[in-house]
FILOLUM-661406 format. One record per residue: residue in three letters; x, y, z of N, C-alpha, C in turn. Coordinates in steps of 0.05 Angstrom, whole numbers. Layout:
<nodes>
(ALA; (X; Y; Z); (X; Y; Z); (X; Y; Z))
...
</nodes>
This chain:
<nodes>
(UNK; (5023; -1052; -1011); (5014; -1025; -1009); (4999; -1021; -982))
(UNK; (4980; -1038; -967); (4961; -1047; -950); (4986; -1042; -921))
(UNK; (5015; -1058; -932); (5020; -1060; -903); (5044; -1029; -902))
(UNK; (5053; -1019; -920); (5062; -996; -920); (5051; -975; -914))
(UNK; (5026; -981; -920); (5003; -951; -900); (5002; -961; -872))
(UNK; (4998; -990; -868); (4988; -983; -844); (5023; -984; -826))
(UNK; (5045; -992; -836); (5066; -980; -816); (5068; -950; -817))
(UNK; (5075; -941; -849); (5065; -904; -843); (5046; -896; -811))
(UNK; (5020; -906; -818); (4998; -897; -802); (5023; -894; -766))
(UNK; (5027; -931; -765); (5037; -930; -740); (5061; -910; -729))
(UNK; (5071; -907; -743); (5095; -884; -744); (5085; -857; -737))
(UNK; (5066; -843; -754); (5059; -821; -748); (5041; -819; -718))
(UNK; (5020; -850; -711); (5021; -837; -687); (5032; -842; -655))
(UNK; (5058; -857; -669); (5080; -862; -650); (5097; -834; -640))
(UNK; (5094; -820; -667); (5110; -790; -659); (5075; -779; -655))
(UNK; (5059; -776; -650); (5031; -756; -636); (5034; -762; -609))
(UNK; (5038; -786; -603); (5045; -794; -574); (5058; -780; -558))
(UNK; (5101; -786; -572); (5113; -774; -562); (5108; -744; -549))
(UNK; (5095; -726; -575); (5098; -694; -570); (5073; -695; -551))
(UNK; (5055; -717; -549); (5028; -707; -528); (5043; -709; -497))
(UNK; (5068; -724; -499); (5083; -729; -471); (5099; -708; -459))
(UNK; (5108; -697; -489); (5122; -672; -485); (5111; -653; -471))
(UNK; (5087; -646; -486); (5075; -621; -479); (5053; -626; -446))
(UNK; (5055; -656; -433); (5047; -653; -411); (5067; -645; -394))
(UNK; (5083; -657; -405); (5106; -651; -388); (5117; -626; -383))
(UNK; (5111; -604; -403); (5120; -579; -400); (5106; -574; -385))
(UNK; (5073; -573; -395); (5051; -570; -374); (5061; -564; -344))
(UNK; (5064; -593; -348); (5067; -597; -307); (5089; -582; -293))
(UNK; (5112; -577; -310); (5137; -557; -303); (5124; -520; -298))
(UNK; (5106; -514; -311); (5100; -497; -313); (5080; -485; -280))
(UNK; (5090; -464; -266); (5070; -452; -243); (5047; -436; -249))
(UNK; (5026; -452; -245); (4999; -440; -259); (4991; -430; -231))
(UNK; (4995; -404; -232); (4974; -390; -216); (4949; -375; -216))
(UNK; (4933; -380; -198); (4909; -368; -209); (4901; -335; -207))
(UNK; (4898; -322; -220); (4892; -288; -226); (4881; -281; -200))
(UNK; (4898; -267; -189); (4883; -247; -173); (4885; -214; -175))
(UNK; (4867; -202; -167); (4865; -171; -173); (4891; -167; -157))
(UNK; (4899; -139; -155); (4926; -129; -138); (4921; -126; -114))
(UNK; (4926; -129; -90); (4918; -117; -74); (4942; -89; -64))
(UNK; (4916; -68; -68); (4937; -42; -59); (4944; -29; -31))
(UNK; (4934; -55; -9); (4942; -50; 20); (4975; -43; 27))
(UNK; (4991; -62; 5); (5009; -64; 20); (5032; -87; 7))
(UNK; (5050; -82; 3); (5076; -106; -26); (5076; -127; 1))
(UNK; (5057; -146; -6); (5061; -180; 8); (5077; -198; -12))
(UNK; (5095; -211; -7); (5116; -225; -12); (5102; -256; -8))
(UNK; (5103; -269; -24); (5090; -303; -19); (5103; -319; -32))
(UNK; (5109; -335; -18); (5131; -368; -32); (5110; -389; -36))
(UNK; (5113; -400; -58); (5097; -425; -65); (5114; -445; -60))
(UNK; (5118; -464; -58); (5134; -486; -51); (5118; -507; -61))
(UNK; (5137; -517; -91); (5137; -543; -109); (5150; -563; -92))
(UNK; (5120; -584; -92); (5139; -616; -93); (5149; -622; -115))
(UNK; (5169; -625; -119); (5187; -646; -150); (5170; -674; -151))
(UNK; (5175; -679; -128); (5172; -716; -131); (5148; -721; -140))
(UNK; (5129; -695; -135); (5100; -701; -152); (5102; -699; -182))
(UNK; (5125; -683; -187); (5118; -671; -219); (5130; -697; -236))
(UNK; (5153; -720; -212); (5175; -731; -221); (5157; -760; -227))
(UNK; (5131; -761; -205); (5118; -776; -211); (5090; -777; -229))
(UNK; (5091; -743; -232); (5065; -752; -265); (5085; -750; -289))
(UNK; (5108; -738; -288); (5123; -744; -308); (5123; -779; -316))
(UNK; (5130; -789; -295); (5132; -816; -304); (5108; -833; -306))
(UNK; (5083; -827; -292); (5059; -841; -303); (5048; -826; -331))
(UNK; (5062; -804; -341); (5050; -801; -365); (5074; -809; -387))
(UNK; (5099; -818; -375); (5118; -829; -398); (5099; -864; -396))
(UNK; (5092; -873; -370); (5081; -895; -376); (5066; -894; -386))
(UNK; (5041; -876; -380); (5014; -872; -399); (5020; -879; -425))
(UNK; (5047; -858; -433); (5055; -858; -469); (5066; -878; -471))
(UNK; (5081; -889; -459); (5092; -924; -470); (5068; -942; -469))
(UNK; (5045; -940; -444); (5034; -955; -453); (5019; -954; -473))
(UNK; (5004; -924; -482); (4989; -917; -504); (5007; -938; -534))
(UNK; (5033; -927; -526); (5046; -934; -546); (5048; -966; -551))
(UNK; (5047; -984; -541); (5052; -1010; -539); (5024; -1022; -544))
(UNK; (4998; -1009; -525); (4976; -1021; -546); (4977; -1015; -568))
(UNK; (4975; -985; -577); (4974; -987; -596); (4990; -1008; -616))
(UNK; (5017; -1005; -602); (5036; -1027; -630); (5022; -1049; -631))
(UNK; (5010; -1067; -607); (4995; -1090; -590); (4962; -1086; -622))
(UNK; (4952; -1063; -616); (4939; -1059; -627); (4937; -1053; -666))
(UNK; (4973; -1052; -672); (4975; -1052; -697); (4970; -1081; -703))
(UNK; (5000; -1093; -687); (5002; -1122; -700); (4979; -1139; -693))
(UNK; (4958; -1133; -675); (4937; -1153; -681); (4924; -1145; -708))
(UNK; (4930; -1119; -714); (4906; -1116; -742); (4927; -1125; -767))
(UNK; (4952; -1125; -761); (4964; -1136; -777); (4956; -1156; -777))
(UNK; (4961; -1177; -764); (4962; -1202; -756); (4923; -1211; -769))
(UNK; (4901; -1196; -766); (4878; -1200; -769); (4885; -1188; -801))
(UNK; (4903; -1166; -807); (4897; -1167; -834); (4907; -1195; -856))
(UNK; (4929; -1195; -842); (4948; -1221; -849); (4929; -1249; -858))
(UNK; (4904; -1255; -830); (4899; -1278; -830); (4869; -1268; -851))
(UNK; (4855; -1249; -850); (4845; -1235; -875); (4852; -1244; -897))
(UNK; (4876; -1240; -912); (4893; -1247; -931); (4893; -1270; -941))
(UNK; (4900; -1291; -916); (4908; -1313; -924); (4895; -1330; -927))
(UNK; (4856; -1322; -907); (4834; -1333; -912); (4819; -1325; -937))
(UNK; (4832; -1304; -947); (4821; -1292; -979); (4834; -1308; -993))
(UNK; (4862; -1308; -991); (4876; -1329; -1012); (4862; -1351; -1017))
(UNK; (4863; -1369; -980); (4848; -1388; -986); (4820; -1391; -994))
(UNK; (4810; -1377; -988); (4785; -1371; -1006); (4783; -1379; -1035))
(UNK; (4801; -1346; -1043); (4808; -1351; -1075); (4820; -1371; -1088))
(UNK; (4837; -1391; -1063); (4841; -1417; -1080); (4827; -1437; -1081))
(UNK; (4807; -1438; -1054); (4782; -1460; -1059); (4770; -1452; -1076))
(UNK; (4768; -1422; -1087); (4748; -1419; -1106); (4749; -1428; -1130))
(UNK; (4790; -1428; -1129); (4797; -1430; -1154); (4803; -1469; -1162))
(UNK; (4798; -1474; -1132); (4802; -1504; -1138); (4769; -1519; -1142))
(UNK; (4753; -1499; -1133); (4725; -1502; -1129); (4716; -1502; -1170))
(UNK; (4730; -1482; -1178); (4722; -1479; -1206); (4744; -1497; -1224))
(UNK; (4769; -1504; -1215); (4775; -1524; -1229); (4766; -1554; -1227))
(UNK; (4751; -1562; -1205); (4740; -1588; -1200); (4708; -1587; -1207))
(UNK; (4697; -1560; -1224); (4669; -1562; -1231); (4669; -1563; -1254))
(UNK; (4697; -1543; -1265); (4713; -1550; -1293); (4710; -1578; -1308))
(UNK; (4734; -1596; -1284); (4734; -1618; -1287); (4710; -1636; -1294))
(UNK; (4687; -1630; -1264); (4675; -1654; -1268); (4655; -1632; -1290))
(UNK; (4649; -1609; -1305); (4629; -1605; -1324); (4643; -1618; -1352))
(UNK; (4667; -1615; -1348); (4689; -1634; -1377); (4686; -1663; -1372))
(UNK; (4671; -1681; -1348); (4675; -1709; -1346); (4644; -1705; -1348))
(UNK; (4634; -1693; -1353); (4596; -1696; -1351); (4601; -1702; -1375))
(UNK; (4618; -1671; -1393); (4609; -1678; -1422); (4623; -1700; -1437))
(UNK; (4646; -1711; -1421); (4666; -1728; -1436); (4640; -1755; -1437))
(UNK; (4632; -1759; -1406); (4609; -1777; -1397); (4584; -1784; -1420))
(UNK; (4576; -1751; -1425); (4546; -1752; -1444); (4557; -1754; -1470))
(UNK; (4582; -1747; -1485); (4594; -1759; -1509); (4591; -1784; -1513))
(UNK; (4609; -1791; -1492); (4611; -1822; -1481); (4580; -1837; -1485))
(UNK; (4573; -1826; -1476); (4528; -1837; -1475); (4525; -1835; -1496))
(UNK; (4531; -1814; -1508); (4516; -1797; -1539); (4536; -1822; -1563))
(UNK; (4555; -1825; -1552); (4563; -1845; -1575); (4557; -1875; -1572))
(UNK; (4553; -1877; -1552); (4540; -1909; -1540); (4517; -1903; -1551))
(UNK; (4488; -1889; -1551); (4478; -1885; -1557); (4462; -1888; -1594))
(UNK; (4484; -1875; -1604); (4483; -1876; -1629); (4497; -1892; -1646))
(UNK; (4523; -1913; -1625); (4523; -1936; -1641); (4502; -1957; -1633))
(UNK; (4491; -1959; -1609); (4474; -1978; -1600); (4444; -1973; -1629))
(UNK; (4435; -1937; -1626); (4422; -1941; -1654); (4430; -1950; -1684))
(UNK; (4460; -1954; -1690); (4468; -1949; -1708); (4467; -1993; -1717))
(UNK; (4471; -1996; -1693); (4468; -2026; -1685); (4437; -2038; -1692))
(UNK; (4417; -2024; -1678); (4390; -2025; -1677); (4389; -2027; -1711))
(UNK; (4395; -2008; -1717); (4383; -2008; -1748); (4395; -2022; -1764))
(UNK; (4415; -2038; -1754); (4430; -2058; -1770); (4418; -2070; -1768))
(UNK; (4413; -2086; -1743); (4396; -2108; -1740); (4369; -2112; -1751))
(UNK; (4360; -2078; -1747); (4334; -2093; -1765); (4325; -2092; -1791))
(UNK; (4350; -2085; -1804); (4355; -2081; -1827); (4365; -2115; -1840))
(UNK; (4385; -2124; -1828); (4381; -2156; -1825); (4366; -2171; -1815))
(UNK; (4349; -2149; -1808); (4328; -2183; -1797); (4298; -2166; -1826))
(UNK; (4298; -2150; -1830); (4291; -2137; -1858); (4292; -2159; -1880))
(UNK; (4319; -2162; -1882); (4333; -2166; -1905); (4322; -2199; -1901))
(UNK; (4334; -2213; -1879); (4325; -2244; -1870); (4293; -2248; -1887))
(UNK; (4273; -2226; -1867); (4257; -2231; -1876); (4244; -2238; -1901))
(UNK; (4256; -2221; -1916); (4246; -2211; -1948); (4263; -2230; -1968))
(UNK; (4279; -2238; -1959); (4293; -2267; -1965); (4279; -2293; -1961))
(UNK; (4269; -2293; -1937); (4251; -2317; -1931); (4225; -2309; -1954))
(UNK; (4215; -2289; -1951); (4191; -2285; -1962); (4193; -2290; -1995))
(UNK; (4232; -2273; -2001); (4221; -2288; -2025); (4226; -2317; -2042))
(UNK; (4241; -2326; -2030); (4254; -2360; -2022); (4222; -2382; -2024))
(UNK; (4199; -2367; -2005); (4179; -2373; -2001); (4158; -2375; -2026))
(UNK; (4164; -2346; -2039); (4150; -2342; -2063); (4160; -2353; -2085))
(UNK; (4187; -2359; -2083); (4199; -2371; -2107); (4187; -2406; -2105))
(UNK; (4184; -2407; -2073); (4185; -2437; -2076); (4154; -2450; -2082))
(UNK; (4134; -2423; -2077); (4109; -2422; -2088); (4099; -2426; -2114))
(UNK; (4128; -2410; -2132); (4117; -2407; -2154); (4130; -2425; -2166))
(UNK; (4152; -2444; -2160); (4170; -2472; -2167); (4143; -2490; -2161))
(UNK; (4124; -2493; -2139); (4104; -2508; -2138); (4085; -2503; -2159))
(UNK; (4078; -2487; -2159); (4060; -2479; -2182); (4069; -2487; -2202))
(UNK; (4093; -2479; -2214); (4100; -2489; -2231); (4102; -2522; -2246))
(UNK; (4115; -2526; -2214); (4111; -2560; -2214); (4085; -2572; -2219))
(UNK; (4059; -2556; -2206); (4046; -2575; -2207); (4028; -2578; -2239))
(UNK; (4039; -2547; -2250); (4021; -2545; -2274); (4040; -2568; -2296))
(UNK; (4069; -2563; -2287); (4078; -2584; -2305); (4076; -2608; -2300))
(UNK; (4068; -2615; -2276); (4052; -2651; -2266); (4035; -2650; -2279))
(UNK; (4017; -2641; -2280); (3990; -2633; -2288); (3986; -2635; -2326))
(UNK; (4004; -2616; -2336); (4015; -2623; -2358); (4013; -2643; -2372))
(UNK; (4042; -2657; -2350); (4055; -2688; -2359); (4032; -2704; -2359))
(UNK; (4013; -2702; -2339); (3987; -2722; -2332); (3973; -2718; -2360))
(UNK; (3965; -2696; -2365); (3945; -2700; -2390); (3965; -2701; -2409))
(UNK; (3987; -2702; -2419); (4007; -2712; -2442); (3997; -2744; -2433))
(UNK; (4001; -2748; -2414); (4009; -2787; -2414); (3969; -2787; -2410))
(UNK; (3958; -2779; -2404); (3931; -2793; -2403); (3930; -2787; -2437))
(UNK; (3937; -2768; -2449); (3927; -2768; -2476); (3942; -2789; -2491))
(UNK; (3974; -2788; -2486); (3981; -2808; -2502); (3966; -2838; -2489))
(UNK; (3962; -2837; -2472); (3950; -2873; -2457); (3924; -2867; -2483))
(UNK; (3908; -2850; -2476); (3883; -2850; -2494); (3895; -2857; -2521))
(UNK; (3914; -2838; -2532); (3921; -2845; -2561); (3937; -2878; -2564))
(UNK; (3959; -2885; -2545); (3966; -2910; -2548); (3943; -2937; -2542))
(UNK; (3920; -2932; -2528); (3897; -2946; -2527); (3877; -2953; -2550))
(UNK; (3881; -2923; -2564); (3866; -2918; -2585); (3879; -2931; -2604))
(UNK; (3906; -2930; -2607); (3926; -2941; -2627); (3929; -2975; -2631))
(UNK; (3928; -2983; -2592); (3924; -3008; -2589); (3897; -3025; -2600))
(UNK; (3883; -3003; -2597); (3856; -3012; -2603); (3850; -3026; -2642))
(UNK; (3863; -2997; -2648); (3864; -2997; -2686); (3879; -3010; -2693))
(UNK; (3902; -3018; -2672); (3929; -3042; -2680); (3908; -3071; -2678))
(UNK; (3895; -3066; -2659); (3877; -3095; -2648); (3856; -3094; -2675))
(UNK; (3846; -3076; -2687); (3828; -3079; -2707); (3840; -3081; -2729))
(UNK; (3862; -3076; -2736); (3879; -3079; -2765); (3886; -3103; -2761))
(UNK; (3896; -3116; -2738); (3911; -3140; -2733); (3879; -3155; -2743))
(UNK; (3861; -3155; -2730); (3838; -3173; -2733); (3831; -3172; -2759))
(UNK; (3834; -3149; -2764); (3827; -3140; -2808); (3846; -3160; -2824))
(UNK; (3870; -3152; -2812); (3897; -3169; -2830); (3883; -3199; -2819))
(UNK; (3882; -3206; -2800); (3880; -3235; -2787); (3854; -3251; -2806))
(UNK; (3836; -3229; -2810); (3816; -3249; -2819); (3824; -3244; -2852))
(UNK; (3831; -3223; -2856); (3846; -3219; -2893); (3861; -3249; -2895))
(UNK; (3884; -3242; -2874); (3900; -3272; -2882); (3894; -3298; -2876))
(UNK; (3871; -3300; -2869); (3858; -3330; -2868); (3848; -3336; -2881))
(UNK; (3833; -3307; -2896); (3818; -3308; -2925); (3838; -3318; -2947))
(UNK; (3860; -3299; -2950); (3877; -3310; -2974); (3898; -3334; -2973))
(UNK; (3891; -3345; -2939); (3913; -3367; -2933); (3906; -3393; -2947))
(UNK; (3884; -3396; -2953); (3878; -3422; -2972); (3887; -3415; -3002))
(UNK; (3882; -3390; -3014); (3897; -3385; -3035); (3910; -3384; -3035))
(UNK; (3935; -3373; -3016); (3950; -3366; -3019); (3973; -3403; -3027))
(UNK; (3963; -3409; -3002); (3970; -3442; -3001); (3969; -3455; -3026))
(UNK; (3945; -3454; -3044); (3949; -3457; -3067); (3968; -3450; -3081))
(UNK; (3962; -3424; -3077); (3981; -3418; -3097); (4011; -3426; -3102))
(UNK; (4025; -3421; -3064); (4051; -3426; -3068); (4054; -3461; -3074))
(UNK; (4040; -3482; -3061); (4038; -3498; -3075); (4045; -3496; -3104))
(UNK; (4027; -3502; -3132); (4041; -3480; -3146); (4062; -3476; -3164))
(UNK; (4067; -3453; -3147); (4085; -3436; -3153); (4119; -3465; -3144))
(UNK; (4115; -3477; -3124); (4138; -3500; -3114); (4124; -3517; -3137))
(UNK; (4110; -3522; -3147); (4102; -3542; -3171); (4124; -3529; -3195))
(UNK; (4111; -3508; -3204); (4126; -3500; -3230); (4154; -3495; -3230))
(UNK; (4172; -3485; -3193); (4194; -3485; -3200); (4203; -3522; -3202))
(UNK; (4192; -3540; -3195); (4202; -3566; -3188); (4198; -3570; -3224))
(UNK; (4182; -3565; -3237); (4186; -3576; -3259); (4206; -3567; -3281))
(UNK; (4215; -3541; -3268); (4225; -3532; -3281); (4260; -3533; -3281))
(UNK; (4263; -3537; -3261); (4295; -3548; -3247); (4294; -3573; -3262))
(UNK; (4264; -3589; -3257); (4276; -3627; -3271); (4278; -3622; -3290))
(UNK; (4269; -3607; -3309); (4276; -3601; -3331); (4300; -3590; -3346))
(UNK; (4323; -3582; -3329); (4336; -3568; -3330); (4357; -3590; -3318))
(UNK; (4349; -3609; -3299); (4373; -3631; -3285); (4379; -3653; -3298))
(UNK; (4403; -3654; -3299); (4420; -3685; -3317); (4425; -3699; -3292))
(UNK; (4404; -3712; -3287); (4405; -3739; -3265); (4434; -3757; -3264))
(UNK; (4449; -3751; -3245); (4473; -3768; -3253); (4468; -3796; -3244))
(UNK; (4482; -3820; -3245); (4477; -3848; -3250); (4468; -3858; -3220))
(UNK; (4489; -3842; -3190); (4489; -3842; -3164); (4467; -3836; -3150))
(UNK; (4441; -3826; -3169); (4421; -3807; -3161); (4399; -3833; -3156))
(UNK; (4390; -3835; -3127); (4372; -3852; -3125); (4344; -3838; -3127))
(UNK; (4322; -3851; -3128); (4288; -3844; -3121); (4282; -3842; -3100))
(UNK; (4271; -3821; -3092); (4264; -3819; -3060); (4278; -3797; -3050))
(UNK; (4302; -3786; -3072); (4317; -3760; -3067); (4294; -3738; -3050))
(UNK; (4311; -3724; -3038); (4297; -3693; -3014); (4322; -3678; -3014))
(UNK; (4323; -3654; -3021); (4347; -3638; -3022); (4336; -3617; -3019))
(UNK; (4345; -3598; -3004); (4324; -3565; -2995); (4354; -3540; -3005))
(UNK; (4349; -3524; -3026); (4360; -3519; -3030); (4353; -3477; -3026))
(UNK; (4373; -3459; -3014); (4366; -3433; -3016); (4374; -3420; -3041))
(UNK; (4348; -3406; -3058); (4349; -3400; -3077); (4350; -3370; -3081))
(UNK; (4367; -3352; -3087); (4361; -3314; -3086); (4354; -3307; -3107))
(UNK; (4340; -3301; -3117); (4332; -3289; -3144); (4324; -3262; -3143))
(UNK; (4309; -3250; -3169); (4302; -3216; -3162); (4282; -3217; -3169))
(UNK; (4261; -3188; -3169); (4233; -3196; -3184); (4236; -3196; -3214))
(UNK; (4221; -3219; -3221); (4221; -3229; -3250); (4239; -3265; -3254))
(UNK; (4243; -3263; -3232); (4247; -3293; -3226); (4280; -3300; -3232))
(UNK; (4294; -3283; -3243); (4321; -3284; -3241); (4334; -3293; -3215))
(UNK; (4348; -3313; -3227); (4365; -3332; -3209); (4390; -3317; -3204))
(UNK; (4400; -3304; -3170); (4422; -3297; -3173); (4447; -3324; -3159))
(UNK; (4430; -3334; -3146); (4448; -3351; -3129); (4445; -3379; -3124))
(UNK; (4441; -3401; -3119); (4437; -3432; -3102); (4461; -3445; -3091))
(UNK; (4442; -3462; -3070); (4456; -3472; -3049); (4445; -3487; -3032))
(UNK; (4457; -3512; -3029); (4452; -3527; -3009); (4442; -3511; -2987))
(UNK; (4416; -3511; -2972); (4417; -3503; -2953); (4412; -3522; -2928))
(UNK; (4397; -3535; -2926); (4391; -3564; -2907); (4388; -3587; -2910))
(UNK; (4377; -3602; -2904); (4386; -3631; -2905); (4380; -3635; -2935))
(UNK; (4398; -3656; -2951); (4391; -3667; -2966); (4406; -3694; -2972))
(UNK; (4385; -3715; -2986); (4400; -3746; -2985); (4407; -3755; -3004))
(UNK; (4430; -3739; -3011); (4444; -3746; -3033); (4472; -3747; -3034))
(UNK; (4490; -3764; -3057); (4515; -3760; -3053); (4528; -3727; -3066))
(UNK; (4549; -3732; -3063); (4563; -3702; -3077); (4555; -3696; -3100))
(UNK; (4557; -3714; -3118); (4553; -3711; -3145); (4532; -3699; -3150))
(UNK; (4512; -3715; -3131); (4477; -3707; -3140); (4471; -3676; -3135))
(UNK; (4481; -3674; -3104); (4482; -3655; -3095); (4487; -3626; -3123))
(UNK; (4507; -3630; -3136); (4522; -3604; -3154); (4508; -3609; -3178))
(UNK; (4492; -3632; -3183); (4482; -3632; -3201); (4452; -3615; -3209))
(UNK; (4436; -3619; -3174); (4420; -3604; -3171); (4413; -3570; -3172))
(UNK; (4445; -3567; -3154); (4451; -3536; -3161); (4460; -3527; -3185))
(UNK; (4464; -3536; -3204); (4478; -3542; -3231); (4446; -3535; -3244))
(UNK; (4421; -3551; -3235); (4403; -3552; -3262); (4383; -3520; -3254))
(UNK; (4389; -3516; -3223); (4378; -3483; -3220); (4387; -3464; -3236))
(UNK; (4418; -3466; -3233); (4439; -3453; -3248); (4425; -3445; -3283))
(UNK; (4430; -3462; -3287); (4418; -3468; -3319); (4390; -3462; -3321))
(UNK; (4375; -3463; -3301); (4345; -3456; -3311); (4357; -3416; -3310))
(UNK; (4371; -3412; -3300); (4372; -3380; -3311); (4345; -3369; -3289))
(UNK; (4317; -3367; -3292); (4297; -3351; -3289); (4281; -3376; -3282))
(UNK; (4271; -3369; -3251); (4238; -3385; -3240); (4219; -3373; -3257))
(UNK; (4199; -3385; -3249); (4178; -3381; -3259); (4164; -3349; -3233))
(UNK; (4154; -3325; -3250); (4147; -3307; -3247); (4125; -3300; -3248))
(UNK; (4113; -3294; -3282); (4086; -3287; -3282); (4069; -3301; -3269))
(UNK; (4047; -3286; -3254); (4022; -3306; -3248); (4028; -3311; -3214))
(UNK; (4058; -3304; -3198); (4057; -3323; -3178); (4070; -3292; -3164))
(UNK; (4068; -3268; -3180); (4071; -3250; -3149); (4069; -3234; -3125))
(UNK; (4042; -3257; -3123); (4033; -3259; -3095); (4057; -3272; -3073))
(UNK; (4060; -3303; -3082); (4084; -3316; -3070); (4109; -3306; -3079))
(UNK; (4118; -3288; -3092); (4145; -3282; -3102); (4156; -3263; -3075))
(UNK; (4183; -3284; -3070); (4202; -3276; -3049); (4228; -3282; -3051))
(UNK; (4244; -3260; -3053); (4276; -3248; -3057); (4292; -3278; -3060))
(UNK; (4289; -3288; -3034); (4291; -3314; -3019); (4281; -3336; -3019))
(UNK; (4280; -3366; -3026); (4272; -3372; -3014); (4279; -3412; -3013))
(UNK; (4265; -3422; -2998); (4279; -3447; -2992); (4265; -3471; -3015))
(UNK; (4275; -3482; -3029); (4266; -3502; -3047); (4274; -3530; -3046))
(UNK; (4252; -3551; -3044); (4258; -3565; -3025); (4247; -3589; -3067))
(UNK; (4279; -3592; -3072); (4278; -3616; -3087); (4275; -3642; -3090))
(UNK; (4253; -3661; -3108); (4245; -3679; -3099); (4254; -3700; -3123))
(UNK; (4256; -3722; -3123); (4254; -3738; -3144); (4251; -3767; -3139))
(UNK; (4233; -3779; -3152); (4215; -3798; -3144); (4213; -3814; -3171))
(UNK; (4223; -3832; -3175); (4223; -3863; -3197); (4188; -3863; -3207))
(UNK; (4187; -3864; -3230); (4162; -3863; -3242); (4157; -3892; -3243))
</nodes>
């Protein structure tokens, strides 16, 4: 639109030119004389006499005048063209530094924020990190502490059940001391009891080996083989009441076979030891030591 006016403009005053050339030109063709009153002396006749070559020569310094008018001016369009042109193209460029000016502030305000995201999430995993850590070292702690307390109260524990065990075993030591002690006084009770009744008692089983010996010879059919001086020890089982369940050779004895079965033979037959009176010495068991001796 900008450059269509201004060739319009140049056009219209390309033709102002021409007609200003015209109309000198008529100008100068034209005999301008100057007014004078009449004079009524007398009809004077007067010739003016035109140079051409003058009129031929402002004709042509005013066709130059107008070419040259005309030629700055054109001189004078296309520089304003030319100044509008470079106008233009320093606006363009303008408007494109502007526009490259706002896409590279664009840019770097989108790399600030890509940047401070970038920070803002470094940031908040580095916190997110932080609170891990001291959330594990939290956790470490309170683990130690209570690892600590457990192992406090395992001591404690321990030591009340040392402690415990100690007075269990000092009491039992006291009680097995005490026990040893009453074992040591019963033993000395029994010890001097049975020293007391050991002479009776000696009697007695004496005895008591008297009455079974008389009572077996009584009961034995001496066979013919049977020498004086016989010793035969024989194990006898009976029950209480003097019932004979069993006999038997049990150790040495100096006799032949015969004698030998003859002896177990006269136990046999006595049926029942002697009982009443002797059961102090009365035992389940016991060893009888047969004698016989030539009167």
């Amino acid at each position: 639109m900008y450059e269509f006016w201004a060739q319009t403009k140049s056009f219209v005053l390309a033709v102002a030119v021409h007609a200003l050339m015209a109309a000198i030109v008529v100008v100068g063709t034209m005999n301008w004389k100057p007014f004078k009153p009449p004079v009524l002396t007398g009809m004077t006749i007067e010739a003016v006499m035109v140079d051409t070559g003058i009129i031929k020569q402002r004709r042509e310094e005013a066709k130059q005048e107008a070419e040259k008018a005309v030629a700055q001016k054109a001189e004078k369009d296309r520089r304003e063209r030319e100044l509008e042109a470079r106008r233009e193209r320093l606006e363009r460029e303008r408007q494109e530094a502007e526009a490259a000016e706002i896409k590279r502030l664009k840019a770097q305000v989108a790399e600030r924020r890509e940047e401070d995201l970038r920070l803002q999430r470094l940031r908040e995993k580095q916190d997110r990190d932080r609170k891990e850590l001291l959330k594990k070292q939290q956790d470490e702690l309170a683990e130690v502490r209570r690892q600590r307390d457990e192992a406090t109260r395992q001591r404690i524990i321990e030591e009340e059940r040392l402690k415990q065990l100690d007075a269990r075993r000092d009491a039992e030591a006291d009680a097995q001391r005490q026990a040893v002690a009453e074992a040591d006084l019963q033993q000395q009770m029994a010890q001097e009891q049975a020293e007391f009744n050991a002479g009776r008692l000696r009697t007695k089983s004496d005895e008591y080996q008297i009455a079974i010996q008389a009572q077996v010879t009584l009961n034995w059919k001496r066979p013919p083989t049977a020498r004086p001086g016989l010793r035969c020890t024989l194990r006898i089982v009976q029950i209480p009441g003097g019932q004979v369940i069993s006999a038997a050779i049990a150790g040495s004895c100096i006799a032949d076979e015969a004698t030998r079965r003859s002896i177990v033979a006269a136990v046999e037959r006595t049926g029942s030891l002697p009982f009443r009176g002797f059961e102090d010495v009365f035992d389940r068991e016991i060893d009888f030591l047969f004698k016989y001796d030539e009167n």
